[in-house]
N, C-alpha and C positions, 0 to 999 in steps of 0.2 A: 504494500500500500504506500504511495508516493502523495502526500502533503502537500500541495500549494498553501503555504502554511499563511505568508501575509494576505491572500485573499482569503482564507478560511478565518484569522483573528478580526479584518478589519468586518467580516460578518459578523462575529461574537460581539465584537464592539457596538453593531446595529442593533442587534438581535435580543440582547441582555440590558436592563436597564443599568443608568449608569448611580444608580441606589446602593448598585452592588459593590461598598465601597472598603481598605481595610483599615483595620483597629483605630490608624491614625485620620481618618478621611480621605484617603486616597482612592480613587476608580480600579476597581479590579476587576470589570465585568469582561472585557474581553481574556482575561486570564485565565477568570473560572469559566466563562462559557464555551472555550480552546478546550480545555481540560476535560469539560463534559460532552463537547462534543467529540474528541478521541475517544473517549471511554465508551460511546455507543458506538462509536466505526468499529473498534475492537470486539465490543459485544455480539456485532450484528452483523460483523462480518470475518470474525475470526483470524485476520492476518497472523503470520507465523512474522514477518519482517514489517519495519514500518520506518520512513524516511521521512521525517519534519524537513523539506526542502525549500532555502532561504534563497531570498536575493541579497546577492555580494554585491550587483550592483541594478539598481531598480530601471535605469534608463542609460544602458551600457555607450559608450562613445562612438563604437562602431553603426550601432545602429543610426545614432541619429547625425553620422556625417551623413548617411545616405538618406536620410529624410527627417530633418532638421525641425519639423512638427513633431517628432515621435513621443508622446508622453506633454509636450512642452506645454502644455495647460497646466498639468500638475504642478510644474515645478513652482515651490513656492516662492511669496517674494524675497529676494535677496537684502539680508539683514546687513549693516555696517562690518567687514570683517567675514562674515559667516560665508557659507557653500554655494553658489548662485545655483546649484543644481542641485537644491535638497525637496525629497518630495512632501507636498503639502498634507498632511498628516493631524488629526484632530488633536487639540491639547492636550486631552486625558487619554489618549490611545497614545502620544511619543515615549512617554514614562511607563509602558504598559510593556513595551515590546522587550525591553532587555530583561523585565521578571520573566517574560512566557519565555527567554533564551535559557536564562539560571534554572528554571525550573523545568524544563525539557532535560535541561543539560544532568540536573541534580536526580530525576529518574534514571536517564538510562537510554532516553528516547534520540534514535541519531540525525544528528541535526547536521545540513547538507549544503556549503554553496560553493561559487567559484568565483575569485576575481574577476570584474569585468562581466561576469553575465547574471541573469536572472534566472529565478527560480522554475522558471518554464525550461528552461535551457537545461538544467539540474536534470528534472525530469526527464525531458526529451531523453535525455543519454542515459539515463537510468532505465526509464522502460526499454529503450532502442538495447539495451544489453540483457534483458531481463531472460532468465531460462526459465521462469517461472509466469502463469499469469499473475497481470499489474492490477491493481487499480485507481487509478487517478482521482484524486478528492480535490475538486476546486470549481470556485464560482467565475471563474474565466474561461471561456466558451473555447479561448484560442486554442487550449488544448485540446478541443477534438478533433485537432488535424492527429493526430497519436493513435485514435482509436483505430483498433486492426483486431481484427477475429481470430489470426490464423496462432497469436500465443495465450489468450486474448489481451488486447491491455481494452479496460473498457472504462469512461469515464461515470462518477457519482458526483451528479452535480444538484447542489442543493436549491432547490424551486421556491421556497419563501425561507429568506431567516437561518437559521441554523436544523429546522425540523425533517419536511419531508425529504430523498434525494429521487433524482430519479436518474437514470442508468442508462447511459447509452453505450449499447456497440453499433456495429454496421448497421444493422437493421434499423434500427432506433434514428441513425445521422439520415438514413437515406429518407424512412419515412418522416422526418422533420423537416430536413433541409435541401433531401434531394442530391445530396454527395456523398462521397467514401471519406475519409480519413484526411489522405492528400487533396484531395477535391476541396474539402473547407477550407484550407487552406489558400488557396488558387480564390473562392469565392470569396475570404477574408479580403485578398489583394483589391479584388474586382469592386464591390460592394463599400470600400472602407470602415473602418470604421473610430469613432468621433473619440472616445474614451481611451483610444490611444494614439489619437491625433495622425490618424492614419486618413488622408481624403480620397483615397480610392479613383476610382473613374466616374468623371461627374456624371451624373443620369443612370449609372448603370446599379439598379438596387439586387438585393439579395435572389427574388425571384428571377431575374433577368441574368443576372451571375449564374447561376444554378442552369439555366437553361442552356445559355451557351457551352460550359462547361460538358453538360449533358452531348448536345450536337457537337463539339472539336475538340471533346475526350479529357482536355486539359490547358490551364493558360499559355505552350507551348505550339499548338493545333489552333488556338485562337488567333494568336500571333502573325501563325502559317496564313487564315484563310484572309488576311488583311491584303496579303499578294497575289489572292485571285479573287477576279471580279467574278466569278461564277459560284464562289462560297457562298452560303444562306448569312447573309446579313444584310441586316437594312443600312439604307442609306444612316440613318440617325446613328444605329447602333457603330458602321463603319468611320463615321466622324466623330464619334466620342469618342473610341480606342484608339483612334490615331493623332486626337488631340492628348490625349493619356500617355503615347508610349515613352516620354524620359521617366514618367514616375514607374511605368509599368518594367522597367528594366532594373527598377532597384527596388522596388518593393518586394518582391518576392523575398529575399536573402532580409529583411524586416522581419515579415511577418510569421516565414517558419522557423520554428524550434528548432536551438540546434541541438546535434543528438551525437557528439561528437566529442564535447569537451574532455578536458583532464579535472580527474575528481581525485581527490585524497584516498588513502585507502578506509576503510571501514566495516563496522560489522551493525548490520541494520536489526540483526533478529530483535525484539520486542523483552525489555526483561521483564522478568516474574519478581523480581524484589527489587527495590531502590537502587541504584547504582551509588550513592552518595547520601545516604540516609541522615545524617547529624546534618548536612546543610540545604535538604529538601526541609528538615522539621525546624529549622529556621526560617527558613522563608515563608512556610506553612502558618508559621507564627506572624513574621511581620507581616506579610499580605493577605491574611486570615481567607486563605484559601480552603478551610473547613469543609464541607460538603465533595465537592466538587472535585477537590485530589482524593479526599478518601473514597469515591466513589470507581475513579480509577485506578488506583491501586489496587483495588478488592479486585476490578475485571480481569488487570495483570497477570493478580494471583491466581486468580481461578480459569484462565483461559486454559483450551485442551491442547494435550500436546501434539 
């Protein structure tokens, strides 16, 4: 099971009121509701191995020499001195994120990134090596260019909040969206989209991505039927893509995962007892994480071998 862990806390952070506070007044609800929400992933889905996979870096350099909008909404305003590329992140979730690090880290739970790339990237090359089926937990669509049947990796993407998930493999992307794996991908490029400051091909919306994709197989075949006038394309549609093609030559290498990186070595299996027990029950104390760690520890413990 592979974590998209900062989309999964800045849900907990929505999801959980921010009531849920510790001993001293501080916000802990995105910590406890990380916590409780692993403890049901594990419950309900038994993983043997389980990867907390971080961004090293949220809005990597490569990416956005090749498309200089990527993310660039987020970036917050730049402070006197501080980072001009820091992402905009709510007050009570910045002080949020280095306890859910100490307290993954104080479990046992392995926590994953790489200089220079994002936590998609993490994944990408973690399932792209897996000899086992994946399952991918994250409220970011992009990863369903990953999904593939044949080991399976299949994505659990959570539909409201932190509660329901619903499951997609092949079947699931095609009857949604009308693609394969790589296909959404291709349709991400086509289609843009706004949240990660991706502008796509003007005009050309999700349905209409999907279809072409369908007729010339892949963004490559599309490309192709631009150099014959006999291809099925309409006028409109042939003057959108060819008003597109400098972004259409660098988006692509944007928006797919890469599945390639160097990862530190590691051992992802799930432990059954604390890894670091005297400074989980410190922190357990100062961020009166009560309920919510004890709930998963007990699944830890009690999961089958």
């Amino acid at each position: 099971m592979l974590l998209d862990t900062a989309s999964l806390y800045f849900r907990a952070y929505y999801g959980v009121p921010d009531s849920v506070r510790a001993p001293d007044g501080t916000p802990v609800n995105a910590v406890r509701g990380l916590l409780d929400f692993i403890g049901r992933l594990v419950r309900d889905h038994k993983p043997h191995s389980l990867v907390a996979c971080m961004d090293a870096d949220w809005r990597p350099h490569w990416r956005v020499e090749l498309i200089p909008s990527y993310k660039a909404h987020r970036v917050a305003e730049s402070t006197p001195g501080g980072d001009p590329d820091v992402e905009e992140v709510p007050d009570t979730l910045t002080p949020q994120v280095p306890v859910i690090e100490q307290v993954l880290d104080a479990i046992g739970i392995t926590r994953l990134g790489a200089p220079g790339f994002e936590a998609d990237d993490v994944i990408g090359t973690l399932a792209t090596r897996a000899t086992v089926p994946v399952d991918i937990v994250t409220g970011d669509r992009d990863l369903f260019q990953l999904i593939d049947d044949r080991l399976p990796v299949r994505v659990l993407y959570p539909v409201k909040g932190m509660g329901d998930l619903a499951t997609f493999d092949e079947t699931a992307l095609r009857e949604k969206y009308g693609v394969d794996g790589p296909g959404y991908a291709e349709m991400a490029v086509l289609r843009g989209d706004p949240s990660d400051g991706l502008p796509g091909v003007p005009g050309i919306g999700e349905k209409t991505a999907a279809t072409l994709l369908e007729r010339f197989g892949d963004l490559t075949g599309i490309l192709a039927a631009l150099d014959n006038p006999m291809a099925k394309l309409t006028r409109s549609q042939r003057a959108k893509l060819e008003g597109a093609l400098p972004y259409l030559a660098v988006a692509p290498t944007v928006v797919r995962v890469a599945t390639d990186i160097r990862l530190p070595a590691h051992d992802a299996t799930l432990p059954r007892t604390p890894r670091d027990p005297g400074t989980l029950d410190a922190l357990a104390e100062r961020w009166g994480l009560g309920s919510a760690l004890d709930r998963l520890l007990t699944t830890l413990a009690n999961r089958p071998e």
